[in-house]
KEPA-885164 format. One line per field, with one value per atom (N, C-alpha, C): residue number from 1; atom name; x, y, z. Coordinates in steps of 0.05 Angstrom, whole numbers, plus 5000, padded with zeros to 4 digits. Layout:
nr	(NUM/...)
atom	(CA/...)
c1	(X/...)
c2	(Y/...)
c3	(Z/...)
This chain:
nr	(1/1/1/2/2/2/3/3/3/4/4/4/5/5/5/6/6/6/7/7/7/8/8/8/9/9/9/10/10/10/11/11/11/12/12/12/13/13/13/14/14/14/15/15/15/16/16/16/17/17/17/18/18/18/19/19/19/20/20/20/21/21/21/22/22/22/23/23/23/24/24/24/25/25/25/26/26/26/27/27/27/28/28/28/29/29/29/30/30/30/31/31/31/32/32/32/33/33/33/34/34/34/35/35/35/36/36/36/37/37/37/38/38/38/39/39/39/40/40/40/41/41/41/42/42/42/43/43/43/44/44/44/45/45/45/46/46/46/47/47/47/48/48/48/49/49/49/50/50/50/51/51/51/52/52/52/53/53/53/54/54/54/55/55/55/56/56/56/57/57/57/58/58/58/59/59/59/60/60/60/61/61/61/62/62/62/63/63/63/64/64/64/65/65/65/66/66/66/67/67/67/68/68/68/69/69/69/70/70/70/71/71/71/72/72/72/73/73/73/74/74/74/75/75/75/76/76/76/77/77/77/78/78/78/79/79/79/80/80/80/81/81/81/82/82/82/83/83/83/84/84/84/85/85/85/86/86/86/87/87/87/88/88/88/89/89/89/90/90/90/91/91/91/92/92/92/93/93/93/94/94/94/95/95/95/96/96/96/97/97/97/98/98/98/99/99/99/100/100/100/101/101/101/102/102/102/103/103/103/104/104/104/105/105/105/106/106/106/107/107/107/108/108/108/109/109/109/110/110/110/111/111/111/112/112/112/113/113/113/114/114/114/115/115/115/116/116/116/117/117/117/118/118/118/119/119/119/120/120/120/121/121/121/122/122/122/123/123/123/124/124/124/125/125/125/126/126/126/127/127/127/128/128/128/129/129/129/130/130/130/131/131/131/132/132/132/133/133/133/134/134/134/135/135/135/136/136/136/137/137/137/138/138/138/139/139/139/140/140/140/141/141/141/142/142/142/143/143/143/144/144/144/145/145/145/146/146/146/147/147/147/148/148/148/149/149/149/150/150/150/151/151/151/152/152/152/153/153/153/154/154/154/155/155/155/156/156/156/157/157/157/158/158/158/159/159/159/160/160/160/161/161/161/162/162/162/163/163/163/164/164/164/165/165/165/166/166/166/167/167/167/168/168/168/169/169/169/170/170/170/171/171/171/172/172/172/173/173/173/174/174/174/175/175/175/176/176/176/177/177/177/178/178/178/179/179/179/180/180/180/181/181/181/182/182/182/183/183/183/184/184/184/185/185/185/186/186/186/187/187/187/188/188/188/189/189/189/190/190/190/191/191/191/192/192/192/193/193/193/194/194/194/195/195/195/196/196/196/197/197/197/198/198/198/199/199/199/200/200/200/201/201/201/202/202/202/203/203/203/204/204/204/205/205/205/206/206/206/207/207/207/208/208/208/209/209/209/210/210/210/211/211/211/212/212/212/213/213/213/214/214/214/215/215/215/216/216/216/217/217/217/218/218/218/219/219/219/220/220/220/221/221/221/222/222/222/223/223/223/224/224/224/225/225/225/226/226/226/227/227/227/228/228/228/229/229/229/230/230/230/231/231/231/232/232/232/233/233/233/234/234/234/235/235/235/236/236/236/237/237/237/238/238/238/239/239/239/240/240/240/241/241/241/242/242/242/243/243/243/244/244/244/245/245/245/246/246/246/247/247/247/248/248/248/249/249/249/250/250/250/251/251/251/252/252/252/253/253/253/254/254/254/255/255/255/256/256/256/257/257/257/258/258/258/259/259/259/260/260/260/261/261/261/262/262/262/263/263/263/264/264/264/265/265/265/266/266/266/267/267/267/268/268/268/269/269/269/270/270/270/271/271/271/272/272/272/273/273/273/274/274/274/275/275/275/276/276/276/277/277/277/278/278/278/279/279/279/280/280/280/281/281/281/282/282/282/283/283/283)
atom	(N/CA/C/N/CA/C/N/CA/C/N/CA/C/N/CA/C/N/CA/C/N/CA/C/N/CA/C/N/CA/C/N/CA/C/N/CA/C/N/CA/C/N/CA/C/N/CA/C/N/CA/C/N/CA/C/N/CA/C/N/CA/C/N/CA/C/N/CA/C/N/CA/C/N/CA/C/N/CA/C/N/CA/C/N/CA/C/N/CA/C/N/CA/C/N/CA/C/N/CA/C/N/CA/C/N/CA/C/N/CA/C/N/CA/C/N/CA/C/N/CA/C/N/CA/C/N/CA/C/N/CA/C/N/CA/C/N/CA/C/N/CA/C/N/CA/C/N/CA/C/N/CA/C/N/CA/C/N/CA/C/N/CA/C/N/CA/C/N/CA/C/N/CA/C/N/CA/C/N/CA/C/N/CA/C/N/CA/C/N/CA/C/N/CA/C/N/CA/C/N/CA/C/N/CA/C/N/CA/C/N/CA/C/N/CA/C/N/CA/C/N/CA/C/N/CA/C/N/CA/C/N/CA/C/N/CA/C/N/CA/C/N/CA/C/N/CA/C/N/CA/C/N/CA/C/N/CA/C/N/CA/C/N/CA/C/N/CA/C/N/CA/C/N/CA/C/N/CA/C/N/CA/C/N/CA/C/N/CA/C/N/CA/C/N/CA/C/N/CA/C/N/CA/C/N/CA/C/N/CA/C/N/CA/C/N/CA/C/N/CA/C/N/CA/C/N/CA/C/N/CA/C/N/CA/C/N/CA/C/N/CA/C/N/CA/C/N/CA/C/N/CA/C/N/CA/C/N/CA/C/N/CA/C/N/CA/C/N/CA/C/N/CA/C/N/CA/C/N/CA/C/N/CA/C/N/CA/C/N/CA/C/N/CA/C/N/CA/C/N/CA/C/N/CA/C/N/CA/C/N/CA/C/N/CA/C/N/CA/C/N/CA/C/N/CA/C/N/CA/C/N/CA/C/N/CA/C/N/CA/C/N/CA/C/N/CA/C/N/CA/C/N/CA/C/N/CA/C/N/CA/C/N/CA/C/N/CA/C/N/CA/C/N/CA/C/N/CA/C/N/CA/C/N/CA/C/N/CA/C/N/CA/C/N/CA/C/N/CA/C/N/CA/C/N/CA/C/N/CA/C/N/CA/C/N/CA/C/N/CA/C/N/CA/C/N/CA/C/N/CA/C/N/CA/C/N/CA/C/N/CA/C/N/CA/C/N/CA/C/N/CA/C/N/CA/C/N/CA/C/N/CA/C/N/CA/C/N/CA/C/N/CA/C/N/CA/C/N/CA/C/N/CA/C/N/CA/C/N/CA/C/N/CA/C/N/CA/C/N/CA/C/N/CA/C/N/CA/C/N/CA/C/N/CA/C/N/CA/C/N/CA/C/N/CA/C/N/CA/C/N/CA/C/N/CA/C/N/CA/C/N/CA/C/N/CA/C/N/CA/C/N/CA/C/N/CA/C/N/CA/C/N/CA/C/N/CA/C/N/CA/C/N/CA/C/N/CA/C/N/CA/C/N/CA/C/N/CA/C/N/CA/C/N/CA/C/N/CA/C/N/CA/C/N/CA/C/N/CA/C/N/CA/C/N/CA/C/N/CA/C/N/CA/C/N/CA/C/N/CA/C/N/CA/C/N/CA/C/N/CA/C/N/CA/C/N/CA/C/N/CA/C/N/CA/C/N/CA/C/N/CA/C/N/CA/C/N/CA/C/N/CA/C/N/CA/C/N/CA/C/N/CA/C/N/CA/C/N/CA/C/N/CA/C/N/CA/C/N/CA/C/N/CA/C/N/CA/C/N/CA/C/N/CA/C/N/CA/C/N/CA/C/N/CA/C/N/CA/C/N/CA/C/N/CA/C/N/CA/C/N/CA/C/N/CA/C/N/CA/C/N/CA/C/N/CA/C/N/CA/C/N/CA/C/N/CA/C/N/CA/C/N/CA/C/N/CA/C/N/CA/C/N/CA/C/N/CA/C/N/CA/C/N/CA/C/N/CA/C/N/CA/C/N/CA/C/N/CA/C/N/CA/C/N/CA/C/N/CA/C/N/CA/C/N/CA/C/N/CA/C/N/CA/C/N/CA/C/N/CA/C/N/CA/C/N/CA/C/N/CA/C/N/CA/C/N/CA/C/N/CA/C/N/CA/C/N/CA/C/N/CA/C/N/CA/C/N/CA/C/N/CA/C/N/CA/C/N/CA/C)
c1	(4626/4634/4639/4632/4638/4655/4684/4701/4706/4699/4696/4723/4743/4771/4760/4771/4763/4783/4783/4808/4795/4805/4802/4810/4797/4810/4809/4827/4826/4817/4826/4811/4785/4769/4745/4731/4747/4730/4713/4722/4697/4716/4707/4705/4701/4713/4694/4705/4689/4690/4707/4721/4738/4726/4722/4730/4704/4687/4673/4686/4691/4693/4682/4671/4660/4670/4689/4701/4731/4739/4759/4792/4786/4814/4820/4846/4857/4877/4887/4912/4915/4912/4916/4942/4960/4984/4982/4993/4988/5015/5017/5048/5051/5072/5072/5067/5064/5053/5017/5007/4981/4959/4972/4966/4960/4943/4944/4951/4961/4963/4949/4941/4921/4931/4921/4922/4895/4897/4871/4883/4866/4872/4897/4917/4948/4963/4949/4959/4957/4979/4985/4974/4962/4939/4953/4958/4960/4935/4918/4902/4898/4906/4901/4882/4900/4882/4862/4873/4861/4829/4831/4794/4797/4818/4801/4798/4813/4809/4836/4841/4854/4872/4899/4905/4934/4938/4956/4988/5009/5023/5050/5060/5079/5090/5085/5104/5116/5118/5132/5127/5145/5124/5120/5115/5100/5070/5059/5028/5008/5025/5010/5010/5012/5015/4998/5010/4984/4978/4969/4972/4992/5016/5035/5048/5048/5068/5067/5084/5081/5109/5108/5131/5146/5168/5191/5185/5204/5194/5203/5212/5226/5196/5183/5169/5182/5194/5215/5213/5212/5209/5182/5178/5152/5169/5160/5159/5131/5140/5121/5118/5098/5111/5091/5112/5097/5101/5088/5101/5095/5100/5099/5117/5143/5169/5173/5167/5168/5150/5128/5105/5097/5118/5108/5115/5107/5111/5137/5152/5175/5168/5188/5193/5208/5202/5212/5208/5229/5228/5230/5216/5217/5211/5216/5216/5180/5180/5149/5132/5153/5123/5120/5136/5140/5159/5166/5190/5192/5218/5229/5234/5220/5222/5251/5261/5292/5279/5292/5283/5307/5289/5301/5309/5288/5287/5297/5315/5331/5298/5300/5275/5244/5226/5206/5191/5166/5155/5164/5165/5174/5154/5138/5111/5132/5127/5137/5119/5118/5102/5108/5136/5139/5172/5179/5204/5197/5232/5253/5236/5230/5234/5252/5275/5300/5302/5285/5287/5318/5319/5353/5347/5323/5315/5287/5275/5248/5242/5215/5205/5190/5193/5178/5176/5160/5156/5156/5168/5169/5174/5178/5179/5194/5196/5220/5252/5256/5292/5301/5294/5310/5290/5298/5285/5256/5236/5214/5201/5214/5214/5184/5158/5144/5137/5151/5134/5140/5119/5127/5132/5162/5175/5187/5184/5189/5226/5239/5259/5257/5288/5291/5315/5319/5333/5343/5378/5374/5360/5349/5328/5331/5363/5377/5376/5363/5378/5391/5393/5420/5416/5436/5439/5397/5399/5360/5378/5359/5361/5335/5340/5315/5307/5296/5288/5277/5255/5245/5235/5229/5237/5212/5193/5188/5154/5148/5118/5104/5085/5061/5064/5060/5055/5065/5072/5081/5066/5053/5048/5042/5038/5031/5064/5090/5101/5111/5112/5113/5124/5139/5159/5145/5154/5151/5152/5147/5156/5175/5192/5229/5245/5224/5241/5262/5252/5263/5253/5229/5205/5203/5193/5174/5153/5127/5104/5095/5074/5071/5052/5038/5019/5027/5025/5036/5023/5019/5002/5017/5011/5022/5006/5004/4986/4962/4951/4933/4909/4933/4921/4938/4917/4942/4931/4953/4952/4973/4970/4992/5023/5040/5065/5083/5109/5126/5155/5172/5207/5215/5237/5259/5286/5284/5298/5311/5335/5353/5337/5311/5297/5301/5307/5300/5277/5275/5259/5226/5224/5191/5172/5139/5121/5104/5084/5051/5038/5023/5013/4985/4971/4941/4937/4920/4908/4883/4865/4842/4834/4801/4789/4794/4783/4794/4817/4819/4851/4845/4876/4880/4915/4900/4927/4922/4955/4959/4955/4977/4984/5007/4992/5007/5011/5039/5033/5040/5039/5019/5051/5060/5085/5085/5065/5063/5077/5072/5091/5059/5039/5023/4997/5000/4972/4985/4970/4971/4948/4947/4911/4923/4901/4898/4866/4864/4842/4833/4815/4803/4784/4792/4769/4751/4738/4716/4741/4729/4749/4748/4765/4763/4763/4772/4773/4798/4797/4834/4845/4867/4892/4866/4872/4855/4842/4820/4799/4789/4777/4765/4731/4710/4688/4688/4684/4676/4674/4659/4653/4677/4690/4713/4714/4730/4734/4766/4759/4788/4778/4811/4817/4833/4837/4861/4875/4896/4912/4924/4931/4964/4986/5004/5031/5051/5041/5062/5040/5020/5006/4983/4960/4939/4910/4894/4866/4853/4854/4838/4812/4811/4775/4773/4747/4737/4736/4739/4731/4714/4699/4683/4683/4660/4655/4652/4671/4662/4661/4654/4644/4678/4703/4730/4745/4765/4781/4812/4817/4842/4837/4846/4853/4841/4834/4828/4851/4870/4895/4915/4929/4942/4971/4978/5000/4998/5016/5029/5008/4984/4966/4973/4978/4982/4990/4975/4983/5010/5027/5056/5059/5028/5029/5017/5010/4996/4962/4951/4929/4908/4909/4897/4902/4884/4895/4875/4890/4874/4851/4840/4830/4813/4802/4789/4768/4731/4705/4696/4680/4665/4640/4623/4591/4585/4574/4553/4534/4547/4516/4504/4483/4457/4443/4455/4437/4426/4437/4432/4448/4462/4473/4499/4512/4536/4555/4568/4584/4591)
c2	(5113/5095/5067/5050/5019/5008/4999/4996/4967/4955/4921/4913/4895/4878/4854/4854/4835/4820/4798/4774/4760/4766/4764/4732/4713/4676/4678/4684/4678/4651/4637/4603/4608/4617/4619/4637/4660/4683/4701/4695/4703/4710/4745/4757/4751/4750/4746/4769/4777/4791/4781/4785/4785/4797/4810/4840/4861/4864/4895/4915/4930/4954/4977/4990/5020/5035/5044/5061/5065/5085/5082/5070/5044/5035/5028/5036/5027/5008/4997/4993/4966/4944/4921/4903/4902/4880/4850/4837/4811/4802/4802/4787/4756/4747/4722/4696/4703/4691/4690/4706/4702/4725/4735/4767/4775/4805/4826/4849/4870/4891/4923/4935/4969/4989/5003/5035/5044/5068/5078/5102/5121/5149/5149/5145/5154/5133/5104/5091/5062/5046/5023/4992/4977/4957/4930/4908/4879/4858/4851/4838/4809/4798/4762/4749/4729/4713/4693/4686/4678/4681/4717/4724/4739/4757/4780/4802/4808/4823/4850/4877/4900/4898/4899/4901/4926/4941/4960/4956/4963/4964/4977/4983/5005/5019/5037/5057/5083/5082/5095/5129/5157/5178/5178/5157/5162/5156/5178/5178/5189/5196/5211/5199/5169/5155/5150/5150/5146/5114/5115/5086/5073/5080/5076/5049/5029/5013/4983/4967/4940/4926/4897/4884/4877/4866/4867/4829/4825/4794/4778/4773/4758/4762/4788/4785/4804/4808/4822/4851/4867/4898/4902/4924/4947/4973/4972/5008/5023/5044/5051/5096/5097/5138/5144/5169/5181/5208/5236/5261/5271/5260/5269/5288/5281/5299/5321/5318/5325/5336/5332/5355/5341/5329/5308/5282/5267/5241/5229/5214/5209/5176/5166/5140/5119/5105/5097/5067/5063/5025/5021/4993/4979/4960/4942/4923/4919/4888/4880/4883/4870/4866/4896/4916/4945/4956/4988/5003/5022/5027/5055/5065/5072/5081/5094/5079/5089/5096/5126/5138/5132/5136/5121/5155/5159/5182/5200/5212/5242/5258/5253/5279/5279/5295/5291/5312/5301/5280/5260/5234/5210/5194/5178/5148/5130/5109/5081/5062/5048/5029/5000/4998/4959/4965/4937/4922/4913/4908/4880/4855/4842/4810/4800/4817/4798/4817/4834/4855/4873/4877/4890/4927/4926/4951/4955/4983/4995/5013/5013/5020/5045/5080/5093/5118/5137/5158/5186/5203/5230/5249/5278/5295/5320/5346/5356/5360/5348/5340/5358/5380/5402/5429/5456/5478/5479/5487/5486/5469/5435/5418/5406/5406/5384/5361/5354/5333/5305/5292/5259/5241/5234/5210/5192/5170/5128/5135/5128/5124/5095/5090/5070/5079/5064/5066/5035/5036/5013/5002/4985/4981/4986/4999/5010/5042/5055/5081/5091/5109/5121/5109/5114/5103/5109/5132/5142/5141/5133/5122/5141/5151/5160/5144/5119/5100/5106/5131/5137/5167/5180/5209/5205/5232/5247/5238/5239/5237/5255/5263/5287/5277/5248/5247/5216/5208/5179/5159/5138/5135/5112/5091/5065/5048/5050/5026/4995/4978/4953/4937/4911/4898/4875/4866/4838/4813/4786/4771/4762/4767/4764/4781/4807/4826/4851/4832/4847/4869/4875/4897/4915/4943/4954/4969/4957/4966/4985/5012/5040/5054/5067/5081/5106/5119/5143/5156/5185/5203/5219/5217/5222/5242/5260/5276/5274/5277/5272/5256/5230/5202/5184/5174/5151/5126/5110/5084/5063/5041/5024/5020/5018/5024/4997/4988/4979/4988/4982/4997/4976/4968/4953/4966/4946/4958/4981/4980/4996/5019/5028/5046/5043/5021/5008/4994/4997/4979/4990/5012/5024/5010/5007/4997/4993/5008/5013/4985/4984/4962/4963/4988/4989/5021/5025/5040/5049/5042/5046/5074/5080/5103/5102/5085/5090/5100/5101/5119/5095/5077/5059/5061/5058/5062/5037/5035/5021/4994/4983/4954/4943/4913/4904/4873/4860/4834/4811/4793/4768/4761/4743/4739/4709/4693/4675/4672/4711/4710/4716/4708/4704/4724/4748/4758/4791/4815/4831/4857/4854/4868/4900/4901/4944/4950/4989/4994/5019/5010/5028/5042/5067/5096/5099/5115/5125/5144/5145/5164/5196/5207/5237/5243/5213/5211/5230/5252/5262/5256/5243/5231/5212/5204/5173/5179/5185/5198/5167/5174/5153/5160/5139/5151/5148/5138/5130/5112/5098/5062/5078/5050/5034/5005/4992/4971/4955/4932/4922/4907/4898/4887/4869/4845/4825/4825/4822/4829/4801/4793/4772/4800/4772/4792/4804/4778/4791/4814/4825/4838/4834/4856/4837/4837/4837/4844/4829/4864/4846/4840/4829/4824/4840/4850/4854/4834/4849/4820/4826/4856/4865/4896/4910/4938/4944/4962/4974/5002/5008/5030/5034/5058/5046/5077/5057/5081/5084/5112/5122/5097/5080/5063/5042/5025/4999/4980/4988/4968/4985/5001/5020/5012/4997/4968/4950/4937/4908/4886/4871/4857/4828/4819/4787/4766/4753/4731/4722/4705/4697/4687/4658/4638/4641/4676/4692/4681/4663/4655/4677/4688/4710/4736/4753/4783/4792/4816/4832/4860/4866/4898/4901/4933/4951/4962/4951/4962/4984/4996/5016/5014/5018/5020/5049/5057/5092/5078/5093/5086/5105/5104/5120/5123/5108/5106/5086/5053/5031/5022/5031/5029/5017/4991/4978/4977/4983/4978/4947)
c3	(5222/5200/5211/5205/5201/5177/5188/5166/5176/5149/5154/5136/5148/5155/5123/5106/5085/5083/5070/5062/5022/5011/4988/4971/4971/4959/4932/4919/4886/4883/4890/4881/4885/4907/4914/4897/4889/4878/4896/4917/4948/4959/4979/4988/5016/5043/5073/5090/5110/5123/5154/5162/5182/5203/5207/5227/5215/5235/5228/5260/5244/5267/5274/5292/5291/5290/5270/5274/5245/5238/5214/5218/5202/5208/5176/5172/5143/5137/5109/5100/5110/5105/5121/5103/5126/5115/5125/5108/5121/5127/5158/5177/5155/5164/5158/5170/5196/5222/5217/5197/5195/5202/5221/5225/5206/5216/5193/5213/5198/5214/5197/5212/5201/5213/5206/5232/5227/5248/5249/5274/5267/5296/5299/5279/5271/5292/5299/5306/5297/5299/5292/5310/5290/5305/5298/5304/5306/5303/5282/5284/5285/5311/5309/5293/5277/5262/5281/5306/5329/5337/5342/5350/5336/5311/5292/5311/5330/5350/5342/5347/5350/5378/5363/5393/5386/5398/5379/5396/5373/5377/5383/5409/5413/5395/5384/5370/5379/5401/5419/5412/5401/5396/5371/5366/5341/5337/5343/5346/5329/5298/5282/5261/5260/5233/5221/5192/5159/5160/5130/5125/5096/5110/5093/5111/5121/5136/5120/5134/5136/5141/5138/5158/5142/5149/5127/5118/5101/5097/5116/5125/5154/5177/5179/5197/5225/5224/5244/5247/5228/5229/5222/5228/5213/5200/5177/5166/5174/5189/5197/5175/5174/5166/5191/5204/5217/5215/5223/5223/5248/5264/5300/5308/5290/5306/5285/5254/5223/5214/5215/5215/5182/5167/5147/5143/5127/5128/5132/5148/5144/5155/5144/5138/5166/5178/5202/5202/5219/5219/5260/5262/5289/5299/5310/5314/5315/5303/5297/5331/5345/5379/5383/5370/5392/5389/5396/5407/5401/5399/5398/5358/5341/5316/5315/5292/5286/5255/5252/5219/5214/5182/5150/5139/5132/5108/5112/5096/5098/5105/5080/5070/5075/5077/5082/5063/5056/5054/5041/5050/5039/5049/5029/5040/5032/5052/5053/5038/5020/5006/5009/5004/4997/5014/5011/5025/4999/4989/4965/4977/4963/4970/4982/4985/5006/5033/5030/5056/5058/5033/5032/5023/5007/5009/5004/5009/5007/4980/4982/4959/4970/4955/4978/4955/4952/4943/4963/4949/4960/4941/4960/4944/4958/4951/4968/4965/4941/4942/4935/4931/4921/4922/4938/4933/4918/4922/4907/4898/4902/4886/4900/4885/4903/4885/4868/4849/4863/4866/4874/4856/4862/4843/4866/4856/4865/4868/4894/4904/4910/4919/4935/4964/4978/4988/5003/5020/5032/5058/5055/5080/5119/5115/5139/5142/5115/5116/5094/5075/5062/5025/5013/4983/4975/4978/4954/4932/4926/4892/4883/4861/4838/4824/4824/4804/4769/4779/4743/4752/4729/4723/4704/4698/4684/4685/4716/4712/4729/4732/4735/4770/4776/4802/4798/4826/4816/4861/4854/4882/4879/4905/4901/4893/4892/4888/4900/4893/4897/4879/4884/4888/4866/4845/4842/4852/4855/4867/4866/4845/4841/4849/4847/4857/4837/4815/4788/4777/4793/4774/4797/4793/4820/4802/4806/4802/4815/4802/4804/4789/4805/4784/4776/4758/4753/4733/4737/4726/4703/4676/4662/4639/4624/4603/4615/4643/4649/4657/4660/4650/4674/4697/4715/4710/4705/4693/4712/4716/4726/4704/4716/4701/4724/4704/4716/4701/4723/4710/4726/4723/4733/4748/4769/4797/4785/4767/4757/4744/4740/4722/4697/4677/4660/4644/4623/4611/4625/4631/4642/4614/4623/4618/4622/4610/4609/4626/4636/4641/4648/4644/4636/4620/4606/4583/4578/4603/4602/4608/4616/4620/4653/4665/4700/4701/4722/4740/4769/4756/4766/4788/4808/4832/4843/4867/4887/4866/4853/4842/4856/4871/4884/4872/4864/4856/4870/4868/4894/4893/4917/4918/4904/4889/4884/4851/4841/4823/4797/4808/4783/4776/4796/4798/4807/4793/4811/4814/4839/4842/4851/4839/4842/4854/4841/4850/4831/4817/4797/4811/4802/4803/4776/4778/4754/4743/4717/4704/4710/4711/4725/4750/4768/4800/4794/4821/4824/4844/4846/4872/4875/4909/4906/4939/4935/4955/4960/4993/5008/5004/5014/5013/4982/4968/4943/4924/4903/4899/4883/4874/4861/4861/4844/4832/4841/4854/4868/4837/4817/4794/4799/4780/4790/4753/4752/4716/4714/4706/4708/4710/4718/4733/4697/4681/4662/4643/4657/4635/4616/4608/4601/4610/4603/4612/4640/4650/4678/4686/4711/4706/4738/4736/4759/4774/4811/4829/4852/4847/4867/4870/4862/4870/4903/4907/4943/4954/4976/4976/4988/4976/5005/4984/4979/4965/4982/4989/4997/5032/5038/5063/5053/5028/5018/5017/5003/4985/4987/4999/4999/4998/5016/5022/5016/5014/5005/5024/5012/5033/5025/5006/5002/5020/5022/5041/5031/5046/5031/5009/5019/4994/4969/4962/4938/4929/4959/4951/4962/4978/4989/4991/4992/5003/5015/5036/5053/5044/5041/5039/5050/5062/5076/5056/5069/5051/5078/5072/5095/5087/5110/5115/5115/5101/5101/5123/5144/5170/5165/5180/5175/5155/5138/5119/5101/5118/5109/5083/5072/5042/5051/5039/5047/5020/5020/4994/4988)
């Protein structure tokens, strides 16, 4: 596989390629320093805006990680999930150059998604909280550890949340009568709200920190959970809601947009396309 590093210019409307690699790397965040950062082979990568080059970074035993991470707003930490010591996903923080992973999460499985806008707490889904229990529902917790919060209740599957640019909203896709659609609730689990209605099965809505845009990733209708290896539709909506437009079919899926990719200044974002080698066909 050839998984090509993308940067996305709303002003431009254009798409460029960064980075081709030989090999599967996902999930790209954008540092604030300009960086981007991925994983790939359950390890964590540093990509200089410099040469576009991989250079990975200490995570000490944590050597079995997804593509759930990214840096806090300051620039200073990484959330990283790994299940090296847990055998499932658990939730971990450490310093951005490197180190020693200090866990978050009681419980496991728990995916890490977003950091608050003020870096005071995380945005993270799991499941597990009780005997028998496996349904995934949107927590919070504080960005040190401790105080999970249940944010919203009563959906089939809930994955993908993220942060408004105020900080007032957390955006989420959530599977409901058989139907996953983008949804938002307010910090407090208040005031929940539809925010698409279509035939796709639309995950992973992230909105621009600029306050005015927020891009997802549409499946074909009857996609189930959100598989890699298959075309889909990166979408851009407005933030308050409202018909979106396409901004490019690719061949990507589960390690495209998975995390929080926006550049700071909400003019750009990151995502992950793949090459079907051997067989000439590029998404």
């Amino acid at each position: 596989m050839i998984s090509e590093l993308c940067i996305y210019d709303v002003a431009r409307d254009k798409a460029d390629v960064v980075l081709r690699h030989h090999g599967h790397i996902e999930a790209p965040n954008w540092h604030v320093s300009g960086d981007l950062i991925v994983n790939g082979g359950g390890l964590i990568y540093r990509v200089s805006q410099h040469d576009w080059a991989l250079r990975q970074i200490d995570t000490g035993f944590a050597t079995q990680c997804n593509n759930d991470h990214g840096p806090s707003p300051d620039g200073t930490r990484l959330a990283i999930c790994d299940k090296t010591k847990t055998t499932q996903s658990c939730i971990y923080t450490l310093p951005i150059e490197g180190g020693t992973p200090t866990r978050l999460s009681a419980h496991v499985p728990s995916w890490w998604h977003a950091w608050s806008p003020d870096g005071a707490r995380i945005a993270y889904v799991g499941a597990q909280r009780g005997e028998g229990d496996t349904v995934v529902r949107l927590y919070t917790s504080a960005a040190d550890g401790g105080d999970e919060r249940l944010v919203i209740d009563g959906f089939d599957h809930v994955d993908g949340p993220d942060y408004s640019a105020d900080g007032t909203w957390i955006w989420f896709n959530g599977e409901k009568d058989g139907s996953v659609d983008l949804w938002r609730v307010g910090v407090d689990g208040a005031d929940l709200e539809r925010m698409s209605d279509g035939e796709t099965v639309d995950w992973f809505p992230h909105p621009s920190p600029c306050g005015r845009h927020v891009v997802y990733l549409a499946y074909a209708a009857g996609t189930q959970g959100h598989p890699g290896g298959v075309d889909v539709t990166l979408r851009l909506m407005p933030a308050r809601g409202g018909a979106a437009r396409d901004l490019c079919e690719i061949w990507g899926g589960q390690g495209t947009i998975n995390v929080p990719s926006w550049e700071a200044n909400g003019a750009r974002f990151a995502f992950m396309r793949y090459v079907r080698t051997g067989q000439g066909d590029q998404a």
